[in-house]
MIDO-514749 format. One record per residue: residue in three letters; x, y, z of N, C-alpha, C in turn. Coordinates in pm, 1 decimal, padded with zeros to 6 digits. Layout:
<pts>
{pt 'ALA',{X,Y,Z},{X,Y,Z},{X,Y,Z}};
...
</pts>
This chain:
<pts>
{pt 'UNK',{14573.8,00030.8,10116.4},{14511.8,-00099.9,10108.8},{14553.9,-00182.4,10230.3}};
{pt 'UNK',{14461.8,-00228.3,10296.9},{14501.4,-00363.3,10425.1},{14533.8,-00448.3,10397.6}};
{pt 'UNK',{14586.8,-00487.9,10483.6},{14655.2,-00668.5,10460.9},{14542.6,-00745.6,10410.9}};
{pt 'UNK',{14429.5,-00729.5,10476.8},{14328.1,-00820.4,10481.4},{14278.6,-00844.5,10305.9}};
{pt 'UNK',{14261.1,-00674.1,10293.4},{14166.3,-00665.8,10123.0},{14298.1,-00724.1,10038.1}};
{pt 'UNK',{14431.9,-00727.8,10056.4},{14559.4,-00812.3,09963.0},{14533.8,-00939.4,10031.6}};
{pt 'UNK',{14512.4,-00972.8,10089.0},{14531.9,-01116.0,10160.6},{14393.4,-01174.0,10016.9}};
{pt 'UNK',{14262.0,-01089.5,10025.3},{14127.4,-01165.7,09994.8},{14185.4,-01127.6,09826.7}};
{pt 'UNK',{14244.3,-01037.7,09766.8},{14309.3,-01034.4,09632.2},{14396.8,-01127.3,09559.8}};
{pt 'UNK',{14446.4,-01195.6,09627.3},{14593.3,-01292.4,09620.3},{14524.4,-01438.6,09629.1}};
{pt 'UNK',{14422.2,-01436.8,09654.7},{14373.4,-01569.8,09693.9},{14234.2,-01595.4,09555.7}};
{pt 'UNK',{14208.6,-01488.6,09549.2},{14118.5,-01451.8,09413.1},{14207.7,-01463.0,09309.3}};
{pt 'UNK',{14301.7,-01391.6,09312.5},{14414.7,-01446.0,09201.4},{14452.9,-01564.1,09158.9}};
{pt 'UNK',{14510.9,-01638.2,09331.0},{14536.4,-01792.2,09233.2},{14415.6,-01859.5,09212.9}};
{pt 'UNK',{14323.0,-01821.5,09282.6},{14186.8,-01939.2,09223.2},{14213.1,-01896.8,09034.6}};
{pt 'UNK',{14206.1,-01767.8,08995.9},{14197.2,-01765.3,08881.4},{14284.8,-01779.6,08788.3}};
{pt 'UNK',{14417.0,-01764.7,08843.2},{14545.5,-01796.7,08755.1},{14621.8,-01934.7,08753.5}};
{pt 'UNK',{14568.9,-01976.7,08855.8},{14589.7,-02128.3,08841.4},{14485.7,-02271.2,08788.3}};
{pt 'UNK',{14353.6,-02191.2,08757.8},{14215.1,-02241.6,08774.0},{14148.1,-02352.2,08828.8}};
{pt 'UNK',{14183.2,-02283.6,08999.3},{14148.7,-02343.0,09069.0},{14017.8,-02351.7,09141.7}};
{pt 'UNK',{13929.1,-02364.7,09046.0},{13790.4,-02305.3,09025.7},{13693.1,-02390.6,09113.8}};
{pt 'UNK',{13751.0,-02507.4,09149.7},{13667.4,-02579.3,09250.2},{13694.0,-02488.6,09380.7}};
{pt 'UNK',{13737.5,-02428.0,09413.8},{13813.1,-02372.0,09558.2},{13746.2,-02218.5,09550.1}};
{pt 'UNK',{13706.4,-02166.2,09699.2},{13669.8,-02061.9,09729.2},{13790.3,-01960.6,09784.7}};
{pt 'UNK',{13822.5,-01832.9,09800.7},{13887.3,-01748.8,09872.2},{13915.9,-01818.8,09997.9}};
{pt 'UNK',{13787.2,-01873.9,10073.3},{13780.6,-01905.7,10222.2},{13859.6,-01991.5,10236.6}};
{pt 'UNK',{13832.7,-02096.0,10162.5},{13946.8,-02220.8,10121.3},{14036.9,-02229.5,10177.2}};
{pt 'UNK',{14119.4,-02081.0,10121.0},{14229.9,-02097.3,10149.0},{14306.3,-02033.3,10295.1}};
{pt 'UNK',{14375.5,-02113.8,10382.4},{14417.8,-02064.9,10491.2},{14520.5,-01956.2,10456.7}};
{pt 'UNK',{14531.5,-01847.0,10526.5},{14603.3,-01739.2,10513.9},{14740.9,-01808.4,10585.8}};
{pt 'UNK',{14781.8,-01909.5,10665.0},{14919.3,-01969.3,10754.0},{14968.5,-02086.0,10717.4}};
{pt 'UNK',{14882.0,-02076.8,10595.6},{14911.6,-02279.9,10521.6},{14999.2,-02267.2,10421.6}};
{pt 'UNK',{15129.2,-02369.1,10390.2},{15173.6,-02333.4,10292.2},{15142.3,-02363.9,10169.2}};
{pt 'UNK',{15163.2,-02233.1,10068.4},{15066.2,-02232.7,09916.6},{15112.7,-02451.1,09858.5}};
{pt 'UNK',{15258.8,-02437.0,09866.9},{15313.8,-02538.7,09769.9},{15322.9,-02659.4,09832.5}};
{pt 'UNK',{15234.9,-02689.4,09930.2},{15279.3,-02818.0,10058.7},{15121.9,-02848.6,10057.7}};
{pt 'UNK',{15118.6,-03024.6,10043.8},{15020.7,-03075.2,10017.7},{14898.0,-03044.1,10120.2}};
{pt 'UNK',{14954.0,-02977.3,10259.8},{14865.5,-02922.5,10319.9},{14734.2,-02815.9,10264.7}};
{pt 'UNK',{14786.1,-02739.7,10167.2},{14683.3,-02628.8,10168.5},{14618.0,-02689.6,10016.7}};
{pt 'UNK',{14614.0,-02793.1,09975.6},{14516.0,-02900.6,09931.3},{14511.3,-02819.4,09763.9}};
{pt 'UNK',{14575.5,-02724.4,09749.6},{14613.3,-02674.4,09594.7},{14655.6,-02728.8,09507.6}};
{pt 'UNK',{14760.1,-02826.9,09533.9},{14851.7,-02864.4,09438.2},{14919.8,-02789.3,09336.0}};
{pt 'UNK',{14925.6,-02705.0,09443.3},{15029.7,-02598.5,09292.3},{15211.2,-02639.7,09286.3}};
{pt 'UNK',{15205.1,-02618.5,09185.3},{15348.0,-02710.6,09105.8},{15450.9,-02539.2,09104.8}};
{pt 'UNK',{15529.6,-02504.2,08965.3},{15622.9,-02438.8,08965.1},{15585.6,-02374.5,08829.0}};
{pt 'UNK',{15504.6,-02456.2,08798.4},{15428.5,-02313.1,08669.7},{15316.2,-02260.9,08670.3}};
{pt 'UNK',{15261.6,-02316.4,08839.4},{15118.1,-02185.3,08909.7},{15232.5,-02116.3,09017.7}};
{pt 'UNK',{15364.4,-02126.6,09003.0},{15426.6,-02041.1,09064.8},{15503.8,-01905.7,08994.3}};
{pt 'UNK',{15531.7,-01924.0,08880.7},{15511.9,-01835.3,08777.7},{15414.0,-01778.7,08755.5}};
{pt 'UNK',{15288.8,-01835.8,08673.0},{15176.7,-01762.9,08663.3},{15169.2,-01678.2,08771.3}};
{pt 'UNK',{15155.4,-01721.8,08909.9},{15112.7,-01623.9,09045.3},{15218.9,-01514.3,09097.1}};
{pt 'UNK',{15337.8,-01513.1,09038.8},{15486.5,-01429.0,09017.2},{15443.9,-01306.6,08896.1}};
{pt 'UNK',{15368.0,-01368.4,08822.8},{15392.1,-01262.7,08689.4},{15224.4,-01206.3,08713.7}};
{pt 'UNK',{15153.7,-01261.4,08747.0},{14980.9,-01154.7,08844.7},{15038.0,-01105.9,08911.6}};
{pt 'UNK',{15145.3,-01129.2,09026.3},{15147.0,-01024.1,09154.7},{15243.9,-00894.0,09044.7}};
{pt 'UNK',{15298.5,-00932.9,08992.9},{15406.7,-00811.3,08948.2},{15272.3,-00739.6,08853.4}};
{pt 'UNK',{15203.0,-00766.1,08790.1},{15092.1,-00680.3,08734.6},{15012.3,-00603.0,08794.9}};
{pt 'UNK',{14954.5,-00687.7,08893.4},{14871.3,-00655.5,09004.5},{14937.8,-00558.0,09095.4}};
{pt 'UNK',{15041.7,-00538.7,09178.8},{15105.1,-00457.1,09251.4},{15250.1,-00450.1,09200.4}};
{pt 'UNK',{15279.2,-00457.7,09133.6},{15415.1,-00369.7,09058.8},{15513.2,-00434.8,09134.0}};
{pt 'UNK',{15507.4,-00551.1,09188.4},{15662.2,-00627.5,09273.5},{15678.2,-00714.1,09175.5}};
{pt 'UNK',{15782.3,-00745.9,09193.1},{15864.1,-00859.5,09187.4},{15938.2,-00978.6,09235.3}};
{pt 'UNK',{15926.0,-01075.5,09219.4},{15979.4,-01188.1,09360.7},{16071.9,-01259.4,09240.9}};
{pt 'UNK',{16133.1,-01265.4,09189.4},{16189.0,-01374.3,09112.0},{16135.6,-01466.1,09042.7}};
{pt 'UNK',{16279.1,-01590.0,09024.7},{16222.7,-01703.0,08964.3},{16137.7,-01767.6,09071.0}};
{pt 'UNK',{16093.2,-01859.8,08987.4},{15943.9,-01952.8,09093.4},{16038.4,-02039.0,09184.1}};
{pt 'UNK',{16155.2,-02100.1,09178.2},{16232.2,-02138.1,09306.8},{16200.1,-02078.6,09418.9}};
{pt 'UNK',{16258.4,-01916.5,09399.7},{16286.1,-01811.8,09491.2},{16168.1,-01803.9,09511.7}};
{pt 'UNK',{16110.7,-01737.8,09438.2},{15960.6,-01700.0,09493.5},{15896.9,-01853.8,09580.3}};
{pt 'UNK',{15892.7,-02007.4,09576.6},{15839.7,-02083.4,09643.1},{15897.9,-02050.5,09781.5}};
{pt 'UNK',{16012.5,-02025.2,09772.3},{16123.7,-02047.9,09905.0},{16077.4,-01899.7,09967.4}};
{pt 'UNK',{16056.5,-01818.1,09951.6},{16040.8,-01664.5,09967.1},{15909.0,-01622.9,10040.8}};
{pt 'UNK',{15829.4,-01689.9,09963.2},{15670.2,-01649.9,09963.8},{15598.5,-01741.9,10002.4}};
{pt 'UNK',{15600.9,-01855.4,10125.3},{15528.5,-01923.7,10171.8},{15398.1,-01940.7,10215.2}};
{pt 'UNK',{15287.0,-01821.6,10231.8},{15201.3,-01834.4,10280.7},{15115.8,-01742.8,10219.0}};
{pt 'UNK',{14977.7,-01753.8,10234.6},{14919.8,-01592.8,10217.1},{14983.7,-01476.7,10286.3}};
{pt 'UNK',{14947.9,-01528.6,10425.0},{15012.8,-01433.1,10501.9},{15135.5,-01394.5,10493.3}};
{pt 'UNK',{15228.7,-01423.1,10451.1},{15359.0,-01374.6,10401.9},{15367.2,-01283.8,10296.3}};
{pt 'UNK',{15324.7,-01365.4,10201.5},{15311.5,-01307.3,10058.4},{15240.3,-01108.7,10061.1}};
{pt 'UNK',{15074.4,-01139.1,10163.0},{15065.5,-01015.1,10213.7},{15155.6,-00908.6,10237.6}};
{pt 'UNK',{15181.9,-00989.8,10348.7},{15311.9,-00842.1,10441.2},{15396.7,-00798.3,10322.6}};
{pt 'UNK',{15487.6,-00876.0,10239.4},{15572.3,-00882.9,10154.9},{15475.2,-00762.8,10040.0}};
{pt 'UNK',{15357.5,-00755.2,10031.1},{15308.9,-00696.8,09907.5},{15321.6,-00569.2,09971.5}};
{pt 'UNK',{15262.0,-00562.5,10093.1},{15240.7,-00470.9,10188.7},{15352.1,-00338.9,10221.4}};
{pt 'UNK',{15466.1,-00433.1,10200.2},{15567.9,-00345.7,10285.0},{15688.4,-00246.0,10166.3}};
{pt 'UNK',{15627.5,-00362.8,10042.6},{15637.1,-00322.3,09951.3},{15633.8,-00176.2,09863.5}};
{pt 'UNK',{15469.9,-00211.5,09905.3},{15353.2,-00077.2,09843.0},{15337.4,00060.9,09933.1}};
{pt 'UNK',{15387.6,-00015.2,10058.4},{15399.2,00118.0,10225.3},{15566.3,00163.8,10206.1}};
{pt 'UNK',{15629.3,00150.2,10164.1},{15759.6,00148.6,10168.7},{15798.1,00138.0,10346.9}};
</pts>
């Protein structure tokens, strides 16, 4: 799997696990951060859970508590590589 098709998965995810249903995939910048009023989400620390406990379903990782995981997993693009390097060992 490419970065790209996890990048367009992860972003389909939080639209749906956070229901962020006004918002498209495109929406979202792959270099913006998820939890910073920049990337116009407003996701808090229990769409950081929800999106912790999809990725561990979805690709079998794990990132922690939603602290760690905010502090950890800043971006799409992060979050990617991180799924990535994961699943490539």
């Amino acid at each position: 799997m490419s970065l790209e098709q996890i990048k367009q998965e992860i972003k389909e995810m939080i639209i749906e696990e956070c229901e962020k249903d006004e918002f498209e995939p495109s929406d979202i910048k792959d270099d913006v951060e998820l939890f910073s009023s920049k990337s116009g989400l407003e996701l808090d620390s229990l769409d950081a859970l929800s999106i912790s406990m999809a990725l561990k379903k979805m690709y079998g990782v794990r990132l922690g508590d939603s602290k760690e995981f905010r502090r950890t997993v800043t971006t799409i693009e992060k979050l990617a590589e991180f799924i990535h390097s994961e699943k490539n060992g």
